[in-house]
C-alpha beads as a LAMMPS data file, in Angstrom:
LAMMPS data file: protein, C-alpha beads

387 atoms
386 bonds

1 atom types
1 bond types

-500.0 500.0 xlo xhi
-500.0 500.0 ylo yhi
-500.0 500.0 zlo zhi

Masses

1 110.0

Atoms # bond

1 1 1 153.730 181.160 263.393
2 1 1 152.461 177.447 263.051
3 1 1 149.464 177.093 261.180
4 1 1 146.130 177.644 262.574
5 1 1 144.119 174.849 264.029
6 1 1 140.685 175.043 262.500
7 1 1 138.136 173.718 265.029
8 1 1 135.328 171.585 263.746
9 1 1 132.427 173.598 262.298
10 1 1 128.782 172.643 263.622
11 1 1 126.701 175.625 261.863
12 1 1 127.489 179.027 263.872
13 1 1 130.479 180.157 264.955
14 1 1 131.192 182.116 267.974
15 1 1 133.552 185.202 268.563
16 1 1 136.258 183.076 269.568
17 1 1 136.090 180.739 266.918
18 1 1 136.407 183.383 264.482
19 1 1 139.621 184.673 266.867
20 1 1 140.855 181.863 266.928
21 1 1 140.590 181.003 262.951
22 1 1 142.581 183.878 262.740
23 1 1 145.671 182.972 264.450
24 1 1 144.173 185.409 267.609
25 1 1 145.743 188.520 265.351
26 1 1 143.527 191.153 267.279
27 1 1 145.741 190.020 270.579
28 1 1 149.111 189.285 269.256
29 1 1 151.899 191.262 271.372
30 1 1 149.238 192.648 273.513
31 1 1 148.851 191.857 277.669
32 1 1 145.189 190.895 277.935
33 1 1 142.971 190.541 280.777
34 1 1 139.462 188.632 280.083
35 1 1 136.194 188.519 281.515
36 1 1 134.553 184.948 281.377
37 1 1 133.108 181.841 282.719
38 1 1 132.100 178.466 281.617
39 1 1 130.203 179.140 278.824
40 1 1 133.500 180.955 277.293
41 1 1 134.346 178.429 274.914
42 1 1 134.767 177.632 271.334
43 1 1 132.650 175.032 269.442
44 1 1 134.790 172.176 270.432
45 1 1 134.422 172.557 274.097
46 1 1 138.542 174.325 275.015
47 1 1 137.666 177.463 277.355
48 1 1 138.472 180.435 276.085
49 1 1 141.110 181.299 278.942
50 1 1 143.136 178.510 278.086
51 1 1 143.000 179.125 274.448
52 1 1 144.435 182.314 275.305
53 1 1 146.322 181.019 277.316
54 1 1 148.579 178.684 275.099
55 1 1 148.069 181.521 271.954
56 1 1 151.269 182.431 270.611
57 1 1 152.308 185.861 271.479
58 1 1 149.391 186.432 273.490
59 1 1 149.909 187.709 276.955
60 1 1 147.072 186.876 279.190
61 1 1 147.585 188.169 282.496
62 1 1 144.278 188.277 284.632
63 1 1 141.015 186.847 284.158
64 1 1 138.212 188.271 285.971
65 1 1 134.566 186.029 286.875
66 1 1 130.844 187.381 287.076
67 1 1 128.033 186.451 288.408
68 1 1 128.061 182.311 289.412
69 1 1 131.765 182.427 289.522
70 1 1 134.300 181.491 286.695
71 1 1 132.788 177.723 286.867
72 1 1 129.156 178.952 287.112
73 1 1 128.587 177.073 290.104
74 1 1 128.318 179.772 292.705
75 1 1 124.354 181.122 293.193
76 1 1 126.021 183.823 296.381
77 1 1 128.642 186.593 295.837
78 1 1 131.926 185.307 295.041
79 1 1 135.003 185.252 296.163
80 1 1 138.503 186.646 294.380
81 1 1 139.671 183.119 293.562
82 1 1 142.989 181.386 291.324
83 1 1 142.448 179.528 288.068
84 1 1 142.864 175.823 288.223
85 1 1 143.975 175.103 284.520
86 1 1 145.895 178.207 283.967
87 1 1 147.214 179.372 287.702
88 1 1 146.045 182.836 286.729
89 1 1 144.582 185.152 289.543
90 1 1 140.418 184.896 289.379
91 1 1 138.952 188.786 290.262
92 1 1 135.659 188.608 291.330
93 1 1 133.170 191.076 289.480
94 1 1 130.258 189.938 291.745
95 1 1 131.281 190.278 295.169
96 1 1 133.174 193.300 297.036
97 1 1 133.116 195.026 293.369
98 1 1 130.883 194.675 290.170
99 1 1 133.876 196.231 287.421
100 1 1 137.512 196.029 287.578
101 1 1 138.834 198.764 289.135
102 1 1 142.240 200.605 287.578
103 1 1 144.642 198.494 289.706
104 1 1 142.993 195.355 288.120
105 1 1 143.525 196.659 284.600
106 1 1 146.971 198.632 285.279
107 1 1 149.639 197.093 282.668
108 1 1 147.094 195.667 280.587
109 1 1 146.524 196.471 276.579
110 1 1 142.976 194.679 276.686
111 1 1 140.186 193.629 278.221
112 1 1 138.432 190.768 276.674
113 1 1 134.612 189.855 277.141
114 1 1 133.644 186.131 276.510
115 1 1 130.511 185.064 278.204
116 1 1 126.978 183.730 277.012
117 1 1 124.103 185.566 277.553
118 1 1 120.896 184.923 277.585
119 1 1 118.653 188.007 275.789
120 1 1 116.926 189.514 279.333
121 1 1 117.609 192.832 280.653
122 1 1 117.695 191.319 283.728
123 1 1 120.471 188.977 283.209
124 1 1 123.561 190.346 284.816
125 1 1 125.819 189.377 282.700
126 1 1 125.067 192.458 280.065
127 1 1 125.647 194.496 282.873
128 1 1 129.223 193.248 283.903
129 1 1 130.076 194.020 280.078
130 1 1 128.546 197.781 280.666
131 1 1 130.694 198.300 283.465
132 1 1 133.687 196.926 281.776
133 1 1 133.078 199.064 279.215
134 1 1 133.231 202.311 281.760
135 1 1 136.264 201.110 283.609
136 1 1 138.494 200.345 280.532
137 1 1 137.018 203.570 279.083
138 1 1 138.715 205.557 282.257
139 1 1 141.820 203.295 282.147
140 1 1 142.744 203.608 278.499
141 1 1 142.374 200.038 277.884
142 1 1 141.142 198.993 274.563
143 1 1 138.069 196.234 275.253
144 1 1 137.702 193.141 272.783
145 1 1 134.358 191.757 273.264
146 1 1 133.778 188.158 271.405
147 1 1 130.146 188.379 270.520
148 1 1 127.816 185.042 271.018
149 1 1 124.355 184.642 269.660
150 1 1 121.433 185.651 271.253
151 1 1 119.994 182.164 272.552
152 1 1 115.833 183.772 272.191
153 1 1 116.711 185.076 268.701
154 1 1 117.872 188.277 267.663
155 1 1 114.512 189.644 266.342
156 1 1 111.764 189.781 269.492
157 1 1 111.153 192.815 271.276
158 1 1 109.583 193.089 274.051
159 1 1 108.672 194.548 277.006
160 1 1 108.815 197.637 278.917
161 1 1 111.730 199.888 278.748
162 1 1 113.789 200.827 282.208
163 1 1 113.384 203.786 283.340
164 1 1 115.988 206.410 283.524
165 1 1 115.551 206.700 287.617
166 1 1 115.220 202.987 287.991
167 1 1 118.478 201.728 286.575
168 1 1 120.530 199.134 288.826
169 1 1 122.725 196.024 288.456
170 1 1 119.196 194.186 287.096
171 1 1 118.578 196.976 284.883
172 1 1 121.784 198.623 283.821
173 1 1 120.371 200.547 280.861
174 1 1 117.205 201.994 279.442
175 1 1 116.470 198.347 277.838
176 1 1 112.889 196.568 277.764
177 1 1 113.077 193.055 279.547
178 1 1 113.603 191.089 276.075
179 1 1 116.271 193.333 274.136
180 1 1 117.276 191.092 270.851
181 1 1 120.623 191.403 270.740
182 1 1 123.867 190.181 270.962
183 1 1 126.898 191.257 273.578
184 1 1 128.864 192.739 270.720
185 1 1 125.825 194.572 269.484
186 1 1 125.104 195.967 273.134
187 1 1 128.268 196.884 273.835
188 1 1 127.917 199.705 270.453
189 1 1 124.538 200.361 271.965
190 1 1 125.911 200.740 275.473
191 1 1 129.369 202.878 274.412
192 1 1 127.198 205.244 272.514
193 1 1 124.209 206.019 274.168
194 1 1 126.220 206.170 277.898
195 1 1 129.351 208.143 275.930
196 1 1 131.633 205.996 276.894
197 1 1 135.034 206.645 275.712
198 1 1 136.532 203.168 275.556
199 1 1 138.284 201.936 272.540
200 1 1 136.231 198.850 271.301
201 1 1 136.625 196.013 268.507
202 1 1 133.525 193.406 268.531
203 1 1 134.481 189.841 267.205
204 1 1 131.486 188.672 265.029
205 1 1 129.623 185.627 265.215
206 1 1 129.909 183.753 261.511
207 1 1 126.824 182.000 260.648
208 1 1 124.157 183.170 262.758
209 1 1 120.921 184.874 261.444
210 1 1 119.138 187.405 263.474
211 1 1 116.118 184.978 263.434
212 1 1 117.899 181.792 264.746
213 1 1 117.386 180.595 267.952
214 1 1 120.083 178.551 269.921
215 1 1 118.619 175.449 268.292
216 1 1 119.546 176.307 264.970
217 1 1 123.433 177.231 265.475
218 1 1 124.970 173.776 266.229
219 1 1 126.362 175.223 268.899
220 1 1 126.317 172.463 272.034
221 1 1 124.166 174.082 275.035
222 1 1 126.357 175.207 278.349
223 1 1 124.227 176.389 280.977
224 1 1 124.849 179.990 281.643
225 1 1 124.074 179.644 285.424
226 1 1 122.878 177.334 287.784
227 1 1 119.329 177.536 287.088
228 1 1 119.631 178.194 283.295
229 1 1 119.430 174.144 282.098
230 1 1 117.600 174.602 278.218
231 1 1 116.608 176.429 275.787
232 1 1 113.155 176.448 277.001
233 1 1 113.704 178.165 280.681
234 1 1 115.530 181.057 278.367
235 1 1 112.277 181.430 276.790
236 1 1 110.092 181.692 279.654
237 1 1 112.765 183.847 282.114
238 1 1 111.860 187.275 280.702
239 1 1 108.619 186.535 281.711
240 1 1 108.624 184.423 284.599
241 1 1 111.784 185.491 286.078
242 1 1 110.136 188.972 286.589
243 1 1 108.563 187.015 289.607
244 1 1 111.691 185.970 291.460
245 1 1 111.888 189.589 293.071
246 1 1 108.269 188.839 295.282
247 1 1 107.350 186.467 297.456
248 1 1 106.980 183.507 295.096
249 1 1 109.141 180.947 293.783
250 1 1 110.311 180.610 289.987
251 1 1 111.257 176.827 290.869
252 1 1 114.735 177.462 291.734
253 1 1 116.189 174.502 293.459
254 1 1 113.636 172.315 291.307
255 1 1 114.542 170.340 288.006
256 1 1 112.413 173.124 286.407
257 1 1 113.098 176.415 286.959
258 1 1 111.623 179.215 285.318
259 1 1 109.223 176.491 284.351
260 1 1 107.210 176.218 287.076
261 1 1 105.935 179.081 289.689
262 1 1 104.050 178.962 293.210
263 1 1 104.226 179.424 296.693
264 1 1 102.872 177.590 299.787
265 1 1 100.217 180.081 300.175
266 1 1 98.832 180.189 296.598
267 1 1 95.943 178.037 295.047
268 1 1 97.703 177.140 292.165
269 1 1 94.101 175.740 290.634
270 1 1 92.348 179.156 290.662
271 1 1 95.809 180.540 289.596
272 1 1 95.830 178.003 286.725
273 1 1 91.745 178.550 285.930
274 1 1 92.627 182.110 285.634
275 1 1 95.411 182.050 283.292
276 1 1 93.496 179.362 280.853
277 1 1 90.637 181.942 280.348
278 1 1 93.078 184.418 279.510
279 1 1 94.277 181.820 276.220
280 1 1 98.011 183.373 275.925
281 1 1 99.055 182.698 272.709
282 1 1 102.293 179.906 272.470
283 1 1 101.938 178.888 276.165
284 1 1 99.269 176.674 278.151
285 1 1 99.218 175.654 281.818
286 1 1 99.204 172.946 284.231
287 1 1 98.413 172.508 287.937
288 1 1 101.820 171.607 289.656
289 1 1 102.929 171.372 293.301
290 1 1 106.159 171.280 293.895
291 1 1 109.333 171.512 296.932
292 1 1 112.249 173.658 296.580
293 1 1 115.523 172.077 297.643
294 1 1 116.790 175.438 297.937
295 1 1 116.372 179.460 297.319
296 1 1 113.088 180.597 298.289
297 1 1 110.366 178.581 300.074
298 1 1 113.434 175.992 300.700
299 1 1 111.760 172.041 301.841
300 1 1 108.178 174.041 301.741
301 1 1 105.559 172.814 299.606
302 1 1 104.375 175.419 297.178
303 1 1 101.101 175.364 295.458
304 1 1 100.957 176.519 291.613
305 1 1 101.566 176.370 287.871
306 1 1 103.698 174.841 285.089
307 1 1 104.171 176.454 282.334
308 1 1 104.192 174.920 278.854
309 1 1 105.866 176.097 275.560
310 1 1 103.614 175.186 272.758
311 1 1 104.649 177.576 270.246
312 1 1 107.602 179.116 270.971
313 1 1 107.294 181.643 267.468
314 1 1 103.719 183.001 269.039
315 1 1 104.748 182.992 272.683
316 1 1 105.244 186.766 273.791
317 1 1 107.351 185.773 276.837
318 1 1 107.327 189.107 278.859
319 1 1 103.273 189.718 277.722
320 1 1 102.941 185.619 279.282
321 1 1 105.045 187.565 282.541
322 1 1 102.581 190.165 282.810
323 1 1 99.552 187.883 282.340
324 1 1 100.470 185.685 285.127
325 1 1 101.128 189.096 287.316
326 1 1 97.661 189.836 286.689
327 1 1 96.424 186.418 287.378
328 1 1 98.565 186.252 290.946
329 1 1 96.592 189.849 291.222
330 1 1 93.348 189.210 290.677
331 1 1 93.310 185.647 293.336
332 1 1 95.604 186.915 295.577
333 1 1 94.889 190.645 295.928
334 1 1 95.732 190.387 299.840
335 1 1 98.762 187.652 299.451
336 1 1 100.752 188.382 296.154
337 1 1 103.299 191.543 296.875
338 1 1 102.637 193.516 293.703
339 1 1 105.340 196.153 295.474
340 1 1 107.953 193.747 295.031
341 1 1 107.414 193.403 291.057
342 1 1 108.768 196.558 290.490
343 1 1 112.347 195.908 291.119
344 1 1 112.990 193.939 287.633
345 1 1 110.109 195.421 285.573
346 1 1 111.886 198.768 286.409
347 1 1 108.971 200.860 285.146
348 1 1 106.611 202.285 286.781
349 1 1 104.187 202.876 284.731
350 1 1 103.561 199.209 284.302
351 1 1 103.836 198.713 288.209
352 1 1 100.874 201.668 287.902
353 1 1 98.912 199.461 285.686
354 1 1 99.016 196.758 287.342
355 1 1 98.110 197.767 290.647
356 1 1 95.063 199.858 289.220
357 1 1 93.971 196.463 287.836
358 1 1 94.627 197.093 284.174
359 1 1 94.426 193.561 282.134
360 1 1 97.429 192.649 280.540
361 1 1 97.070 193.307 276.449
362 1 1 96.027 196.408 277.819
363 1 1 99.391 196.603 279.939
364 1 1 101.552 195.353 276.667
365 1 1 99.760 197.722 274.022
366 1 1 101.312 201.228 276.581
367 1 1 104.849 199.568 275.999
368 1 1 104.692 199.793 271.819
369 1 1 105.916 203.582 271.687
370 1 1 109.044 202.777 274.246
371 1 1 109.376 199.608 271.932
372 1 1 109.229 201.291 268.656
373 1 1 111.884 203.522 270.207
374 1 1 114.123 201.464 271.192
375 1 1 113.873 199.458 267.916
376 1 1 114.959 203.045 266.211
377 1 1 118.239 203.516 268.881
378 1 1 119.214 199.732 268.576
379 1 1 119.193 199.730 264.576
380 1 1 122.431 201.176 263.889
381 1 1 124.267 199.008 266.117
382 1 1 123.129 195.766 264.657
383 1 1 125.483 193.475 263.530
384 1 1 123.397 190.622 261.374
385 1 1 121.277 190.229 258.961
386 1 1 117.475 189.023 259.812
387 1 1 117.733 185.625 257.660

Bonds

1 1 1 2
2 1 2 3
3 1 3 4
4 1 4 5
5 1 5 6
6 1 6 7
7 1 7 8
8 1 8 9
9 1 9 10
10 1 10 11
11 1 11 12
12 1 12 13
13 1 13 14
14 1 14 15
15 1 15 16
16 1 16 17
17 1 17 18
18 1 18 19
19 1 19 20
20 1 20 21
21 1 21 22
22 1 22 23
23 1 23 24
24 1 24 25
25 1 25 26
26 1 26 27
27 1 27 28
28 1 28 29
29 1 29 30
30 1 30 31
31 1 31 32
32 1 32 33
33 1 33 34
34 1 34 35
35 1 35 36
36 1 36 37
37 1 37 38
38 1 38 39
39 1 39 40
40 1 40 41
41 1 41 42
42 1 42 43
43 1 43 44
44 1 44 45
45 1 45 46
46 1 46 47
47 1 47 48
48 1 48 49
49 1 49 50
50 1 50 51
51 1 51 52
52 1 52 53
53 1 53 54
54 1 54 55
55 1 55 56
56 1 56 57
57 1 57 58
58 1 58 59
59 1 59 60
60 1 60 61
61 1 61 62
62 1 62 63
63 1 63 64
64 1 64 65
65 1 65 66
66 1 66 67
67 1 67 68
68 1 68 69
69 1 69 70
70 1 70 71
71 1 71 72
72 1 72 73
73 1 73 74
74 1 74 75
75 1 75 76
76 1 76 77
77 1 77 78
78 1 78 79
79 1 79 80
80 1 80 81
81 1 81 82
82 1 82 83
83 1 83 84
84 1 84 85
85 1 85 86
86 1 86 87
87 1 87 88
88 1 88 89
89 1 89 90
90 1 90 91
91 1 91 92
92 1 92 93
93 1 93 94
94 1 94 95
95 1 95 96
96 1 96 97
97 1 97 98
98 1 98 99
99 1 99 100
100 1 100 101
101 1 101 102
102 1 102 103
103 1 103 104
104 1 104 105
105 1 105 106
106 1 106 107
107 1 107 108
108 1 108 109
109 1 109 110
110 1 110 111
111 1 111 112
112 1 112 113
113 1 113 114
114 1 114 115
115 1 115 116
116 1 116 117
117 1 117 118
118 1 118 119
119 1 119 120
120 1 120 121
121 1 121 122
122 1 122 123
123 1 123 124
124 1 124 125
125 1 125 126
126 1 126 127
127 1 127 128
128 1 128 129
129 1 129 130
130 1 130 131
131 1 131 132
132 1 132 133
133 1 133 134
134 1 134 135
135 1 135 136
136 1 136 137
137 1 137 138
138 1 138 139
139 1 139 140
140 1 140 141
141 1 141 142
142 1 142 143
143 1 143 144
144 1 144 145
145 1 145 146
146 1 146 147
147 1 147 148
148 1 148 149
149 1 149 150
150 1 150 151
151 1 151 152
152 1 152 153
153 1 153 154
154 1 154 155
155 1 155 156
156 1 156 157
157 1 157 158
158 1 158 159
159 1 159 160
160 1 160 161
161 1 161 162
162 1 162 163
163 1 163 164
164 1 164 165
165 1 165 166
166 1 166 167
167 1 167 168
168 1 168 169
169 1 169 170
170 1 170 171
171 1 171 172
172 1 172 173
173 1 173 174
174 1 174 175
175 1 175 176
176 1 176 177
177 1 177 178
178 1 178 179
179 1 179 180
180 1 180 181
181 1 181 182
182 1 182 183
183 1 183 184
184 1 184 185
185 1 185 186
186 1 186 187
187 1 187 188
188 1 188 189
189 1 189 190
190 1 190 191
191 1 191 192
192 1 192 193
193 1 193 194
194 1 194 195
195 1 195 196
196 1 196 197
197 1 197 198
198 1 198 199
199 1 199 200
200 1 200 201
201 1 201 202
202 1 202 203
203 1 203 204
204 1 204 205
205 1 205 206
206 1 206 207
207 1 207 208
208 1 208 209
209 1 209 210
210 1 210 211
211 1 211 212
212 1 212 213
213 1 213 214
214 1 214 215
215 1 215 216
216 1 216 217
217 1 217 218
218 1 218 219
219 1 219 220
220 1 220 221
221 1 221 222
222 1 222 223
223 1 223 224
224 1 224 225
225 1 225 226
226 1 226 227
227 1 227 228
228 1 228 229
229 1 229 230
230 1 230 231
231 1 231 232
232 1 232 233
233 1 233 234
234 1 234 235
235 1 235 236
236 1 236 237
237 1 237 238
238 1 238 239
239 1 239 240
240 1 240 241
241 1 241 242
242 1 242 243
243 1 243 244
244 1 244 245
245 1 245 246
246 1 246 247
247 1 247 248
248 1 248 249
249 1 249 250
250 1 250 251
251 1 251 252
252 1 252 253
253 1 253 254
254 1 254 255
255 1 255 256
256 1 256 257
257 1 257 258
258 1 258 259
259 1 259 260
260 1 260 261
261 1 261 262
262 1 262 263
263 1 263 264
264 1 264 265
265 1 265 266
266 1 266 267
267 1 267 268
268 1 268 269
269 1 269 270
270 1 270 271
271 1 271 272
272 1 272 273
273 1 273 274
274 1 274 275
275 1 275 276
276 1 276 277
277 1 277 278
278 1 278 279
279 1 279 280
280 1 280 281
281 1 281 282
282 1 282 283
283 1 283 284
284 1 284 285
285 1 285 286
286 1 286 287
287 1 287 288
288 1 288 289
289 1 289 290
290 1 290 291
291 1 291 292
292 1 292 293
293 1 293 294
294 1 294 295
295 1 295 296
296 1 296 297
297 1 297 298
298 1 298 299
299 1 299 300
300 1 300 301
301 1 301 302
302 1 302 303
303 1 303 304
304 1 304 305
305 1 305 306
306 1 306 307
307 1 307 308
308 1 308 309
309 1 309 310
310 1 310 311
311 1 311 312
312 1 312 313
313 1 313 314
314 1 314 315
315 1 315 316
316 1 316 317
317 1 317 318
318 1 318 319
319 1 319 320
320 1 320 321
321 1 321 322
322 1 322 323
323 1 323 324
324 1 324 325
325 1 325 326
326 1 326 327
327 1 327 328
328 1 328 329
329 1 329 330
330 1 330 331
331 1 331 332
332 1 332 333
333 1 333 334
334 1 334 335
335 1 335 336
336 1 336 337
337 1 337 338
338 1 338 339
339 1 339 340
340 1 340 341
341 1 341 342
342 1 342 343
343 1 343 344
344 1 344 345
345 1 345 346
346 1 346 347
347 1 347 348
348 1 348 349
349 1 349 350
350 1 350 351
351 1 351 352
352 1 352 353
353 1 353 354
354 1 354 355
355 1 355 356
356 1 356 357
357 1 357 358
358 1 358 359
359 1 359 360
360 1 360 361
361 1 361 362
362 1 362 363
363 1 363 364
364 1 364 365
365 1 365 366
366 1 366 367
367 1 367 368
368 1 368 369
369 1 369 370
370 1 370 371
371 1 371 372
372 1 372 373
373 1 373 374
374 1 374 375
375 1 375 376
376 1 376 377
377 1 377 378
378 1 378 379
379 1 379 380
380 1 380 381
381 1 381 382
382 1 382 383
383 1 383 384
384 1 384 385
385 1 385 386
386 1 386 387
């Protein structure tokens, strides 16, 4: 075998780095199907398909797309579809099916995961791994996930956990909404607690402390999805995407989504006044109108709020969530549709709260036992140290 091709090193190194540093040994003589998009790539920028592709004694045979599509374009279900660079077949895991099913994986030795995620519970990506998990459990396929860091650090918790009876695509385990950890680490997490009886191997990251966020890896910044464009909308999504499911807009089709929330029948001044007297720690707030190009509210012009990282250490994203949930409450008893919230908080007892008119530190203090909780279950599987 020719010698290995050592990519250049910026910092942290991703799953597939490591792979490939080691001539892809995990994959040699094996037929391999693999589940990624754009952002599966090494350091350098070469997709992790085609590096599979070209490996020596490597057969990949299938790749298979979630959510946005292979090219994380698509913001609709998708389509089965054919590989431009590598002429392999494209299944769709968002569309008429959400895991491969046994005819997709018949004939194949692995299944290989290799997408970025983003640290929300809501982020469907984690989920498309779960249900990999399952389906190469039933097939007898072993599953070779390439872990990537966590982009919000590895160390927050936070949140509410989902409720056993309110699990869904947008909630595929009993998570809260900001989990801290990695792919490879959920998958353990995942293949224990569900019993899932897949055989497993989890590529490490090299170089990546539990405390690091994206900023500190080296790693260049791919946006996971269409609306996904920094750092600091990965930040704020735990908390502000929780909105997306009601009748306001998160500022998709704007240059700032996740950044920026409102609606045309909000006043986003008295939504703004109310959320300064509330002083949440790492954030402040900012009148801002604003018209959607597309996704909800499309070419209407929606009143509200942008919403500033100051301090992204002090900044309790899902508590900032809840506070603005409050603050939509409390001015807009009659137009805000609290009902809708539910759907991505997935618990009701925060729903319950909310609706009764609870304040918000009040809200966050009744998640610390299902926090504490979850910290205990998720400790084993941890892969990295915290510094």
């Amino acid at each position: 075998m020719p010698p290995v091709e050592h990519p250049p090193l910026h910092g942290a190194l991703t799953g597939v780095d490591v792979l490939r540093l080691r001539g892809f040994d995990s994959l040699r003589g094996r037929r391999v199907g693999l589940i990624t998009n754009h952002t599966g790539r090494a350091v350098d920028g070469v997709p992790t398909a085609s590096l599979l592709h070209s490996a020596d004694d490597v057969r990949l045979e299938r790749l298979f797309s979630p959510e946005h599509g292979l090219y994380g374009v698509a913001d609709e279900r998708v389509a089965d579809t054919v590989d431009d660079t590598t002429g392999l077949p494209v299944c769709s895991l968002y569309g008429e099916r959400l895991a491969p099913t046994p005819e997709h994986l018949r004939g194949l030795d692995d299944l290989v995961f290799d997408i970025q995620d983003v640290g929300c519970r809501f982020y469907t990506y984690i989920s498309t791994l779960g249900g990999a998990l399952e389906a190469a459990g039933r097939a007898g396929v072993r599953c070779v996930v390439l872990d990537r860091p966590n982009p919000i650090n590895g160390m927050d918790v936070e949140g509410p956990v989902a409720d056993a009876d309110r699990l869904s695509f947008t909630a595929w385990h009993a998570l809260p909404v900001r989990h801290g950890m990695t792919v490879g680490e959920l998958a353990g997490l995942f293949r224990a607690e569900r019993g899932i009886a897949v055989e497993m191997e989890v590529v490490p990251c090299e170089g990546w402390r539990r405390a690091d966020w994206w900023d500190a890896t080296g790693i260049p910044w791919v946006d996971p999805s269409p609306n996904m464009r920094s750092l600091t909308q990965a930040i704020l999504y735990p908390g502000v995407g929780l909105l997306e499911t009601t009748n306001v807009s998160v500022g998709r089709g704007t240059d700032r989504p996740f950044e920026v929330f409102g609606a045309p029948w909000m006043d986003g001044r008295r939504v703004w006044r109310a959320l300064c007297e509330r002083e949440v720690p790492g954030a402040s707030f900012v009148p801002r109108a604003f018209v959607p190009s597309a996704s909800r509210f499309a070419r209407e012009r929606c009143d509200g709020v942008e919403v500033l990282v100051t301090d992204r250490d002090r900044l309790e994203s899902v508590s900032l969530g809840i506070e603005v949930a409050a603050a939509l409450r409390d001015v807009h008893e009659d137009e805000w549709r609290l009902q809708e919230y539910e759907r991505l908080v997935a618990n009701r007892g925060t729903l319950d709260a909310l609706r009764r008119g609870a304040a918000a530190a009040d809200i966050a203090v009744e998640w610390r036992a299902g926090v504490a909780d979850f910290r205990a279950r998720r400790r084993r599987h941890l892969l990295y140290p915290p510094g």
